[in-house]
C-alpha positions as CSV (number, residue, x, y, z in Angstrom):
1,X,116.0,106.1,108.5
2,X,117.3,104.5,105.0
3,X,119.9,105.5,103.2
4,X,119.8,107.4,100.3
5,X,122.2,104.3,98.6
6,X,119.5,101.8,100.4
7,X,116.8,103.8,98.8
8,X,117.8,103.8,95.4
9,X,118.0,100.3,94.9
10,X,115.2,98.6,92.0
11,X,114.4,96.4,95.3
12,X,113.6,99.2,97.3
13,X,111.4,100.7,94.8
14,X,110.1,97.8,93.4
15,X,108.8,95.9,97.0
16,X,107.7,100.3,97.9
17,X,105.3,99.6,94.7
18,X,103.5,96.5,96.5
19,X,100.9,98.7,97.7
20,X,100.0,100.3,94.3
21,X,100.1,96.7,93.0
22,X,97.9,95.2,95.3
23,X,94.9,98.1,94.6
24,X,95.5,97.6,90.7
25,X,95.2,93.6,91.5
26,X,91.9,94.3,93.3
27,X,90.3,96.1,90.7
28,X,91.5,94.3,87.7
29,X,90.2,91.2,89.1
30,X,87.5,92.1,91.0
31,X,84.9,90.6,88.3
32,X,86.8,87.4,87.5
33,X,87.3,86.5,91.2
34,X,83.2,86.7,92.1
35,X,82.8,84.6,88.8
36,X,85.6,82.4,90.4
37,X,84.1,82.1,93.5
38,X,80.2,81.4,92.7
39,X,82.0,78.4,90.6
40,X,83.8,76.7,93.6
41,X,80.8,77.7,95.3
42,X,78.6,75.6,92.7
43,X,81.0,72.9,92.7
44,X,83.7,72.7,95.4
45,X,86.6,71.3,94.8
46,X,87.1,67.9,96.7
47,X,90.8,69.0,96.9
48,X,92.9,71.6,95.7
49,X,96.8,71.3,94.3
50,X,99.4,73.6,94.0
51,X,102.3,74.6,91.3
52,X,105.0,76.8,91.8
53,X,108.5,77.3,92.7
54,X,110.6,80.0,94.8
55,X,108.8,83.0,96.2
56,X,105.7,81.8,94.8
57,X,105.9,78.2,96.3
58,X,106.0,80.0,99.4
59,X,103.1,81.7,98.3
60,X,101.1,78.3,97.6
61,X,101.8,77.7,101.8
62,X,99.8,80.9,102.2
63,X,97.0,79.2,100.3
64,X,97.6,75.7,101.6
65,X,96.8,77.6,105.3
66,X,94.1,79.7,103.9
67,X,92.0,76.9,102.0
68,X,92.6,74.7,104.9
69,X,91.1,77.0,107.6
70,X,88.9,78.8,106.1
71,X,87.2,76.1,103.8
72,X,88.3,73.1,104.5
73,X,89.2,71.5,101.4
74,X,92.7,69.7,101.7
75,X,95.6,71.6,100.2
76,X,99.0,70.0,98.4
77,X,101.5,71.1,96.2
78,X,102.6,69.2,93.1
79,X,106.1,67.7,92.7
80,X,106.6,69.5,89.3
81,X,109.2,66.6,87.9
82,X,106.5,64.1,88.2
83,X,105.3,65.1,85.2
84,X,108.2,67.2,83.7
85,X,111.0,64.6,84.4
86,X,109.1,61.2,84.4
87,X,106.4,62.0,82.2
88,X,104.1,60.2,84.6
89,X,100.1,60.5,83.6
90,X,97.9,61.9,86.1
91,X,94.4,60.0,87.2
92,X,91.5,62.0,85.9
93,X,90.7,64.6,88.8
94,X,87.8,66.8,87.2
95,X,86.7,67.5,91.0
96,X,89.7,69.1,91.5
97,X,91.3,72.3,91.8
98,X,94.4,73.3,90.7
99,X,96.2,76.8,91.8
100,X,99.4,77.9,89.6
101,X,101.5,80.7,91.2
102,X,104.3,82.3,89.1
103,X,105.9,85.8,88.1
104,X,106.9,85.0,85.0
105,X,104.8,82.0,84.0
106,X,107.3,80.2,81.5
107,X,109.2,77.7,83.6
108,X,108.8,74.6,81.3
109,X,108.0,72.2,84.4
110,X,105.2,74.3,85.9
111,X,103.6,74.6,82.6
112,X,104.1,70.6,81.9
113,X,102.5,70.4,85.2
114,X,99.6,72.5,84.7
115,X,99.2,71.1,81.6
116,X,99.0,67.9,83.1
117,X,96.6,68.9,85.6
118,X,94.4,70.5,82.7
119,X,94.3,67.1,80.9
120,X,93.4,65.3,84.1
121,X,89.8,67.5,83.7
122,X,91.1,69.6,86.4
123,X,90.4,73.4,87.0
124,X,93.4,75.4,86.2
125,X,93.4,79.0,88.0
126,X,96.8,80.8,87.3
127,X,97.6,83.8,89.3
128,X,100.5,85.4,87.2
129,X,102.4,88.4,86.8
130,X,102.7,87.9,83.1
131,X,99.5,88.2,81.3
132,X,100.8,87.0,77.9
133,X,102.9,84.3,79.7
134,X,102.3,80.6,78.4
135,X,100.5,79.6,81.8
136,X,98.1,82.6,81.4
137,X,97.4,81.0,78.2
138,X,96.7,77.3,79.0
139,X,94.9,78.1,82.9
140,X,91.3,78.2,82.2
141,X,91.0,81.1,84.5
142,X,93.8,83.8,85.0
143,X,94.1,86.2,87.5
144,X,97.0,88.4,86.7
145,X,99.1,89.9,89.4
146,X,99.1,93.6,88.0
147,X,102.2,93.9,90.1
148,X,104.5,95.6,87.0
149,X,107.6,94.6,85.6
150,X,110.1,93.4,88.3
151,X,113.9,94.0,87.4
152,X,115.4,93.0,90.3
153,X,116.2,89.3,90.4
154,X,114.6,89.7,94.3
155,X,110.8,89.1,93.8
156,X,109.1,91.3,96.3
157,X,106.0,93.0,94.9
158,X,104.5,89.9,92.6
159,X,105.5,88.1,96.3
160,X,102.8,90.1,98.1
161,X,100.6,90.4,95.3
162,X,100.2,86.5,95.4
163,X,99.6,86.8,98.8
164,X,96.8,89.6,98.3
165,X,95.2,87.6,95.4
166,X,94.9,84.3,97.7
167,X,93.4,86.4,100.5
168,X,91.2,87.9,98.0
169,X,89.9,84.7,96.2
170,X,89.5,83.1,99.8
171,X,87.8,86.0,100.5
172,X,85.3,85.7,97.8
173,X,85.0,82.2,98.2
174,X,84.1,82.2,101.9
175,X,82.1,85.7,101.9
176,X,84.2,86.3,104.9
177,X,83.1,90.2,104.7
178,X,85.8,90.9,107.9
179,X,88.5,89.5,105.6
180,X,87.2,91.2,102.6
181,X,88.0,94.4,104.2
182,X,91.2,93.2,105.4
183,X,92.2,92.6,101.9
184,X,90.8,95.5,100.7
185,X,92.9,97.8,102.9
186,X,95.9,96.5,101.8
187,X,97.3,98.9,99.6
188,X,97.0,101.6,102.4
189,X,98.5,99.1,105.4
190,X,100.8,97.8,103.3
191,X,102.3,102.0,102.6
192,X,102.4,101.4,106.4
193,X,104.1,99.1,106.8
194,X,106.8,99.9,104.4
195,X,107.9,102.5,106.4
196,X,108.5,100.9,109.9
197,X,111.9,101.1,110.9
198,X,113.3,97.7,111.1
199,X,117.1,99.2,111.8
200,X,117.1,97.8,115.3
201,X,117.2,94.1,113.5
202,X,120.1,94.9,111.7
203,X,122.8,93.3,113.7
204,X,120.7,90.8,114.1
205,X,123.8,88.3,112.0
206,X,126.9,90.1,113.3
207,X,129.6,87.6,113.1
208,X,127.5,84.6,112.2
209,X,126.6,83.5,108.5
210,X,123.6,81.0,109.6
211,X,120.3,81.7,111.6
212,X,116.8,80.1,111.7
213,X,113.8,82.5,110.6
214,X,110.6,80.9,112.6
215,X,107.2,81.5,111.9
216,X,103.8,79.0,112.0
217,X,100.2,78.9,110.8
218,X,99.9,81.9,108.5
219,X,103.4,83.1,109.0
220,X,105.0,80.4,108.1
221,X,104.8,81.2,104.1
222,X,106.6,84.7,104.8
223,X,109.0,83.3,107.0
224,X,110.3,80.7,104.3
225,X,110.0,83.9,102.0
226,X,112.5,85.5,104.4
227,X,114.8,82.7,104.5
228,X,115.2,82.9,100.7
229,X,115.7,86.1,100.4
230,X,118.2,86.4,103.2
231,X,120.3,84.0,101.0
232,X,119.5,85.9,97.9
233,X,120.8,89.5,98.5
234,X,122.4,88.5,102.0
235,X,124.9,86.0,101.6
236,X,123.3,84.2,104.8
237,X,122.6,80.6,105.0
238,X,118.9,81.3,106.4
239,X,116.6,78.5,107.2
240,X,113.1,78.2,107.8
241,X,111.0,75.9,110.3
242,X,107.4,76.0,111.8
243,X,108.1,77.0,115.6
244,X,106.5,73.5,116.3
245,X,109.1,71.6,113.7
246,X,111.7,73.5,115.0
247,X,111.1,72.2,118.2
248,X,113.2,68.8,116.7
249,X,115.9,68.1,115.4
250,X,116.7,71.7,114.8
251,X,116.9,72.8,118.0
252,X,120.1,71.0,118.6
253,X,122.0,73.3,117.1
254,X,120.6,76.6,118.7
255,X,122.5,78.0,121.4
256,X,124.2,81.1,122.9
257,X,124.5,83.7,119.8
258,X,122.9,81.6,117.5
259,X,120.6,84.0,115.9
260,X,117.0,83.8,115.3
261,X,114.5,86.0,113.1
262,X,110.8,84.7,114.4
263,X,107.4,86.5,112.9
264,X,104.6,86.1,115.4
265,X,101.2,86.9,114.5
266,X,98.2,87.8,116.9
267,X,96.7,84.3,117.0
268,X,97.1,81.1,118.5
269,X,100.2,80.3,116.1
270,X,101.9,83.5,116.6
271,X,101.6,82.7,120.7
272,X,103.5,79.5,120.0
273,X,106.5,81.2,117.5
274,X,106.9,84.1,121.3
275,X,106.9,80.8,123.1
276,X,110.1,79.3,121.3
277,X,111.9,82.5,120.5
278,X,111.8,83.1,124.6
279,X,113.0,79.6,125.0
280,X,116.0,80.5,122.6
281,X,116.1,83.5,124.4
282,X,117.4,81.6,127.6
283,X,119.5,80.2,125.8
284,X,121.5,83.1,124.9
285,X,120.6,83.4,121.6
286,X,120.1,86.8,119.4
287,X,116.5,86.6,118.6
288,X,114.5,89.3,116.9
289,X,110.7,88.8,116.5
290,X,108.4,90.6,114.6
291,X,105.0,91.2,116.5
292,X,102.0,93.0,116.4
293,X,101.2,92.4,119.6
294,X,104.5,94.2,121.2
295,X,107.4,93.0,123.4
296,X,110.4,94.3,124.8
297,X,112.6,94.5,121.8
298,X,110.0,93.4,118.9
299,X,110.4,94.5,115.7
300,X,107.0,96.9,115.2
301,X,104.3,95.1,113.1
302,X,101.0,96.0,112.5
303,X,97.8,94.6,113.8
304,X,95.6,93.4,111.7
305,X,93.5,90.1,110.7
306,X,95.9,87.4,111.7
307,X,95.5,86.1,108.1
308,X,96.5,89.5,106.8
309,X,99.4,90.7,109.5
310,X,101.6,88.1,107.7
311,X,101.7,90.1,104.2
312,X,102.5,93.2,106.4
313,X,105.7,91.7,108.2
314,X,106.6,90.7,104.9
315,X,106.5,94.4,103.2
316,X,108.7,95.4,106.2
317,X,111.0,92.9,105.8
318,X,111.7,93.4,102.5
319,X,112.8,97.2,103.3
320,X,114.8,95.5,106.1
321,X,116.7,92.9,103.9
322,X,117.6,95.4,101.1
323,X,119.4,97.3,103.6
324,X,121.1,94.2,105.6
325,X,122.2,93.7,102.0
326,X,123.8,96.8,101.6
327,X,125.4,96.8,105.2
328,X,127.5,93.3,104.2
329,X,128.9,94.7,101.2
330,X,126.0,93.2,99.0
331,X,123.9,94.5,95.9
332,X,120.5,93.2,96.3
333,X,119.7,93.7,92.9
334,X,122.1,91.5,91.2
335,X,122.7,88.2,93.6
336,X,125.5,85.9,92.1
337,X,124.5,83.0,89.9
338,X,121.0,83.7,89.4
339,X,118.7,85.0,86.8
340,X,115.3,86.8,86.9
341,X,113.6,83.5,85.6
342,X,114.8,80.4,85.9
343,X,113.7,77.7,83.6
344,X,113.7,74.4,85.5
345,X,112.7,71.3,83.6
């Protein structure tokens, strides 16, 4: 059960919103993305690059995975200070594809580097939270987010919304009809998922300040999402790895109580994040894994698409890490140092 001080948080509320956001996203855009996609369907894109930073750079691994899989067209994200710190021109690239992710669409380097990319004769699709933003302005097609304002400095809702619209254009693009309808039941799954209790994970960090949050394929964009926000309104030096990268260097460090926070979904890359949380299991450590496929001791997840289970996990952990939050003394709303938008040059 939450609390009534967990549930009257603006992160609580806002992330509860993410279903109602999604169905707005969906039908604002519906139009635009069919327009969108008989384009890239005219002329695909030889390759496809994306900006962003934070939540929405996590995002832009979605897509990376998405593209890559389902089309696949080669996927990389820009190193924004290329152009925003040394000014360095860009070879013409009008077979390209460039994908901007942002809430708030006025961070001076992602607009230099869109800019950039816009100059370079490349196609500019923005998917932003801000409709009157600067990049919504400059992209030559936007796709705005519909996800409402967001006043906690924890992005949550314009988080999944991202996700939803990069499912949604793929979705479009590919006239996958089995992942149309995965996107289209979104806002109801996504109610669902909101309201799975994720208590049991709670002590998850007793007594330890540092932990690795492992996911792969699709998961991996939610669980570098996780890892962020886990130092955001946590306090917890959270890092996250591909259960195949982890498998290096990383795993020196993992032993008895180390903890672990793994998201597994149904598919081939899920099987591989159970495999490496039960080898951390014999070593002691505190894992918790959430998985749609069950377990002794799994966080509950819903099954769905694989593609689409990973923007589920994420709605529940977002419940689940406003009220970890809470329990160390924390106020999710207001982390120290940091500002809604930050405007990186």
């Amino acid at each position: 059960m939450t609390t009534p001080k967990a549930a009257s948080t603006k992160m609580h509320k806002e992330a509860g919103e993410a279903g109602l956001a999604v169905q707005r996203l969906l039908s604002t855009n519906h139009e635009a993305l069919r327009r969108l996609a008989d384009r890239l369907r005219s002329n695909p894109p030889a390759s496809v690059t994306t900006c962003a930073r934070g939540s929405s750079d996590h995002a832009a691994t979605y897509a990376k995975y998405m593209i890559e899989t389902c089309l696949g067209i080669p996927v990389s994200s820009a190193a924004l200070s290329v152009t925003s710190v040394y000014a360095a021109p860009l070879a013409p690239n009008p077979a390209g594809l460039c994908l901007a992710i942002s809430q708030s669409g006025r961070s001076p380097d992602l607009l230099a580097a869109v800019e950039a990319q816009r100059q370079a004769g490349t196609l500019t699709v923005a998917l932003v939270n801000d409709s009157a933003s600067p990049l919504a302005e400059i992209a030559d097609v936007t796709l705005p987010l519909m996800a409402g304002p967001e006043v906690s400095v924890a992005a949550t809702k314009s988080y999944i919304a991202s996700l939803a619209g990069i499912a949604a254009l793929v979705a479009h693009w590919t006239g996958d009809d089995a992942l149309r309808r995965g996107v289209d039941g979104l806002p109801r799954t996504l109610e669902q998922a909101f309201a799975l209790p994720w208590q049991p994970g709670l002590p998850l960090v007793d007594g330890n300040p540092s932990l690795f949050v492992i996911g792969r394929g699709y998961g991996l964009a939610i669980a570098q999402e996780a890892a962020l926000k886990l130092k955001e309104t946590c306090g917890l030096h959270a890092e996250a790895f591909s259960a195949a990268e982890v498998r290096h260097g990383p795993m020196a460090i993992v032993g008895a109580g180390f903890p672990i926070l793994g998201f597994a979904t149904s598919d081939e890359a899920g099987d591989d994040v159970r495999s490496v949380a039960a080898e951390f299991r014999g070593r002691g450590s505190a894992v918790t894994i959430a998985d749609p496929t069950g377990g002794e001791g799994a966080l509950p997840a819903i099954a769905a698409m694989p593609a689409i289970e990973p923007i589920l996990m994420v709605q529940s952990f977002y419940r689940y890490a406003n009220e970890l939050s809470l329990a160390r003394g924390l106020d999710p709303d207001q982390p120290p140092h940091l500002n809604k938008v930050t405007a990186t040059r």
